[in-house]
PLY file of the C-alpha trace (Angstrom):
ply
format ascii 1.0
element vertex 163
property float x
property float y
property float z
element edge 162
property int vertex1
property int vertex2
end_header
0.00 0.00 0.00
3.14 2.42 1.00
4.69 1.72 -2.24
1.59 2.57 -4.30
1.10 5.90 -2.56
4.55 6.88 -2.86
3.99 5.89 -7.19
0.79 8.02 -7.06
2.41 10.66 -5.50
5.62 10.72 -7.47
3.38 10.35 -10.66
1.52 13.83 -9.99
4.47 15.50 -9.12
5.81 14.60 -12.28
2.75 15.54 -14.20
2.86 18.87 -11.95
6.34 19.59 -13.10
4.99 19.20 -17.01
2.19 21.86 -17.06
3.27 25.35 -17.81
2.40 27.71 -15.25
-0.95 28.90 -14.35
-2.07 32.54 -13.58
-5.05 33.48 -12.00
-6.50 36.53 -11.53
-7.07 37.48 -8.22
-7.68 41.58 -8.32
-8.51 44.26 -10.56
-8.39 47.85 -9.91
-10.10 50.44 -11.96
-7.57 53.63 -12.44
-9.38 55.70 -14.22
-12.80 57.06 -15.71
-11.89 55.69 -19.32
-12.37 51.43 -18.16
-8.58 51.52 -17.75
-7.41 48.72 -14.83
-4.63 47.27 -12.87
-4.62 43.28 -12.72
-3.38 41.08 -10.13
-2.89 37.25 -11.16
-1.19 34.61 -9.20
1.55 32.66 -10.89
2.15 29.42 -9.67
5.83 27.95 -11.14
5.28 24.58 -12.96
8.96 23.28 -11.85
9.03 25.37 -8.26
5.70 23.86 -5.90
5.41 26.23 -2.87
6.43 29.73 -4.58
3.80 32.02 -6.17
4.06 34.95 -7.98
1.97 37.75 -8.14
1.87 40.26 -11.44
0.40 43.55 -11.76
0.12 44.85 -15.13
-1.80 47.90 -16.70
-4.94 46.56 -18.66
-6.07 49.26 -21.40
-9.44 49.53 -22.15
-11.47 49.89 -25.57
-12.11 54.00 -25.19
-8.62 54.53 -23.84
-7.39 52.50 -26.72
-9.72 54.48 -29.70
-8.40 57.40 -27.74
-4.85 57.13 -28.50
-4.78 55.41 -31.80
-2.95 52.50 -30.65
-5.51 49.44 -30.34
-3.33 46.81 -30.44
-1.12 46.41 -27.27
-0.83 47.29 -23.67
1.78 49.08 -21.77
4.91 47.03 -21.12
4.88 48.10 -17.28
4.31 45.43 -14.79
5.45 44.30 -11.41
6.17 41.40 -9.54
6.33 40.11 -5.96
7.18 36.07 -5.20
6.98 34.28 -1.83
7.26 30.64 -0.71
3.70 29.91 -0.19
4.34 26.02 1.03
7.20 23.72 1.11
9.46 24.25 -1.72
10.33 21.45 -4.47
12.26 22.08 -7.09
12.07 20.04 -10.08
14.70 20.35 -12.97
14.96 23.87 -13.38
17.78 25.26 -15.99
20.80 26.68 -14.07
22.96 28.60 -16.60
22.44 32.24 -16.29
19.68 32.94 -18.70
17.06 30.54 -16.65
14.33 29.58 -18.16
10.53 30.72 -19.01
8.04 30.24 -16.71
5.25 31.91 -17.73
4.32 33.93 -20.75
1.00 36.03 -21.95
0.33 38.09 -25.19
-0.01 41.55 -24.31
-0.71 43.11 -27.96
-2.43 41.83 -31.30
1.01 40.24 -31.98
4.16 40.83 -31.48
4.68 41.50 -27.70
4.54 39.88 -24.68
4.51 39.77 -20.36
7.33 36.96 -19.91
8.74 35.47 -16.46
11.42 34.03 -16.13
13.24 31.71 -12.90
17.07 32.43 -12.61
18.68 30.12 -9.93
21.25 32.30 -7.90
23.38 29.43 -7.12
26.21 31.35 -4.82
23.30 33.21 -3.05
21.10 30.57 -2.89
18.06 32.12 -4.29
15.85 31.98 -6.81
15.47 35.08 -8.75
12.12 35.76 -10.99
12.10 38.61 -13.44
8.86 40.26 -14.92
9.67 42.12 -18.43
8.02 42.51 -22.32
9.89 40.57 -25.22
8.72 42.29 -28.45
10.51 41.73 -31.88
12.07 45.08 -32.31
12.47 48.03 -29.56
12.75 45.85 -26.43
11.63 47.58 -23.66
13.64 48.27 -20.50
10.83 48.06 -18.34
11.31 45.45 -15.57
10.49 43.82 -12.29
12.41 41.47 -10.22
11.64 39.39 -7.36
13.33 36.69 -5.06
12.77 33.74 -2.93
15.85 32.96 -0.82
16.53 29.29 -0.09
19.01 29.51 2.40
17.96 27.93 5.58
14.93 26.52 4.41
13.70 23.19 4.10
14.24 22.40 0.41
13.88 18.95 -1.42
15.64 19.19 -4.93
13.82 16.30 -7.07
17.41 16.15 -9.15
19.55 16.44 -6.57
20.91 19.92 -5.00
23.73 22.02 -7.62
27.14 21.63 -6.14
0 1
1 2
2 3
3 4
4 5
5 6
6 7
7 8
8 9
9 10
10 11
11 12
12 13
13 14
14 15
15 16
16 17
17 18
18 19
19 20
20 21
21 22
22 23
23 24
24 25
25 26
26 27
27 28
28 29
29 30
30 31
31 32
32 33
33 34
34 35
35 36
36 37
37 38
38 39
39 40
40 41
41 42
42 43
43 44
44 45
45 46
46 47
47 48
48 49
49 50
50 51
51 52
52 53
53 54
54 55
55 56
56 57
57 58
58 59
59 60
60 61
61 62
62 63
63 64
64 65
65 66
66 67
67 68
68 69
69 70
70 71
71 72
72 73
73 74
74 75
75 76
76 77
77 78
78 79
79 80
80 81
81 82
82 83
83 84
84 85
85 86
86 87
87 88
88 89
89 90
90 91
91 92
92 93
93 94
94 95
95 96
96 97
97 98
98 99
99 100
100 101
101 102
102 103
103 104
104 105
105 106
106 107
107 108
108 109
109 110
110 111
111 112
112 113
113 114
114 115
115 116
116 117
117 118
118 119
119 120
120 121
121 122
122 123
123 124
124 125
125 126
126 127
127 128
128 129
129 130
130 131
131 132
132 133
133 134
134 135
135 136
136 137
137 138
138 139
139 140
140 141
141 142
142 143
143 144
144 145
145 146
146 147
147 148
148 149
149 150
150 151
151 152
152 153
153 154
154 155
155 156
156 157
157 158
158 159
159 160
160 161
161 162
């Protein structure tokens, strides 16, 4: 019976650490008389269990949009804010210094979107999440980072800790 919980287990973690990551919105504030609104959404990391992310980005509405004859895309401004929520376990998370994608939304017709990516900080421990745009041409320099520290917590690495 122990051996068939511990497959059942080790068989959703593994389908955990497959799905990309989720957002969910959990606020909206309205900034203005033109429909124009700040969203919240939770970001849970498909490869991290127990850290969540939270995103706030600038949501443009229809009259602000017919206003200023761009219709297409939103603001590249966001912001982002990332806690352990529950007992960390990391699955096989890229290490080199470019980390890896962890969530991604379009933010215009095209061409540009709200990206998040996981950077391990291997001599401080830490994991470091970074909120920008990636657009084809005129990458904006608009960013956000957040980090979780790791040092002196409980931590089970699925792959083994980096030495």
């Amino acid at each position: 019976m122990a051996r068939l919980v511990i497959a059942i287990m080790a068989v959703v973690m593994i389908v955990t650490l497959l799905l990309p990551a989720r957002s969910e919105e959990v606020g909206k504030v309205g900034v203005d008389w033109f429909g124009n609104d700040i969203v919240i959404e939770a970001i849970t990391d498909p490869k991290v269990q127990g850290v969540t992310c939270h995103v706030s980005y600038f949501d443009r509405s229809v009259i602000d949009r017919l206003k200023k004859g761009n219709w297409f895309e939103d603001p590249s401004n966001s912001s982002i804010s990332c806690r352990q929520t529950g007992p960390i376990v990391i699955g096989d998370i890229e290490l080199d210094r470019e980390g890896e994608e962890v969530f991604s939304q379009n933010i215009s017709l095209i061409w540009k979107h709200q990206v998040v990516n996981r950077i391990y900080d291997k001599e401080n421990d830490t994991l470091v999440y970074l909120s920008h745009s990636r657009q084809v041409q005129d990458g904006s320099a608009k960013m956000a980072i957040s980090t979780v520290p790791l040092y002196g917590q409980k931590v089970e690495w699925v792959q083994g800790k980096p030495e």
